[in-house]
C-alpha distance (Angstrom), angle and dihedral (degrees) to the residues before:
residue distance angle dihedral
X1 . . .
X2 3.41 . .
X3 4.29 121.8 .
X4 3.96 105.4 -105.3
X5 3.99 116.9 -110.9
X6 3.45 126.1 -110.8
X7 3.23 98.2 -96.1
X8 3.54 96.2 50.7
X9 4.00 96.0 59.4
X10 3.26 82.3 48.2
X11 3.37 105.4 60.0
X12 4.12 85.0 35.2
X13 3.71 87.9 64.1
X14 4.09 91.0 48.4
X15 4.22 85.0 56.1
X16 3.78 89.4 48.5
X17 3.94 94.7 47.9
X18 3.97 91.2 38.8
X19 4.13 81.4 58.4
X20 3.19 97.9 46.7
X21 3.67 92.9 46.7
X22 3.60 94.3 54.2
X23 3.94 91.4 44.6
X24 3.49 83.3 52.7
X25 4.26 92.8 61.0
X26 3.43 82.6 38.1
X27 3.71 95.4 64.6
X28 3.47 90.0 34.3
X29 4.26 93.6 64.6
X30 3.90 85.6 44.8
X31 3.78 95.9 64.6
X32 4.09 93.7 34.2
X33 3.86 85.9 53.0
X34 3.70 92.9 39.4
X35 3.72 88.6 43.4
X36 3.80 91.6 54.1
X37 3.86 105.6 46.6
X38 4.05 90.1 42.1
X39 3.96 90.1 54.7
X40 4.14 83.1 -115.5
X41 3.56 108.3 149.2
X42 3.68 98.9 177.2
X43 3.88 94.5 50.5
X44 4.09 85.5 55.2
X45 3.54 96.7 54.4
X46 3.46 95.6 37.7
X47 4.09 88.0 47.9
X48 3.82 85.9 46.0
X49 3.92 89.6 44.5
X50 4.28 85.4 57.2
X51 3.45 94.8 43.0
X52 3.98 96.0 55.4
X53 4.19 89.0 44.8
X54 3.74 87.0 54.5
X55 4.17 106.8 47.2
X56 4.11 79.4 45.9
X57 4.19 88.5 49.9
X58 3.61 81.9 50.5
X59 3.94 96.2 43.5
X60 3.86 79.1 51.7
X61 3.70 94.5 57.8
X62 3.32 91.5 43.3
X63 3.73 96.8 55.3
X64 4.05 82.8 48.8
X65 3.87 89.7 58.2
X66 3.32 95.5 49.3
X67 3.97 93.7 51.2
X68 3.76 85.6 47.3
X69 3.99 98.7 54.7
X70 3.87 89.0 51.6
X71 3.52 91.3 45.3
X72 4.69 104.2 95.1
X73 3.63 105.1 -117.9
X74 3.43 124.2 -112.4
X75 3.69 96.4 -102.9
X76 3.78 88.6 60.2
């Protein structure tokens, strides 16, 4: 097997932050939903607080893509 380029662990390392970004949200809902049908107050906003760290995480990576795909390749 051959060893993976540079630009391949990179963009493995995007997938792996881009799913743990959107397990993040995920998370995030479970509390505020959680938080809302047991009466807990503090689990919502702290499930709310999550969920608005991970869409901007993902607004992050998003940004990064976009940098990336303007970026010439290396075989340019």
């Amino acid at each position: 097997m051959e060893p993976l380029t540079t630009k391949e662990e990179a963009h493995i390392v995007a997938l792996e932050d881009k799913a743990r970004n959107t397990a993040e949200t995920a998370r995030g809902k479970a509390k505020d939903v959680v938080g809302r049908v047991t009466g807990d107050k503090d689990l919502e906003t702290e499930g709310k607080a999550d969920q608005v760290v991970g869409h901007l995480k993902q607004a992050g990576e998003k940004v990064k893509d976009a940098v990336r795909s303007g970026l010439p390749s290396e075989k340019e």
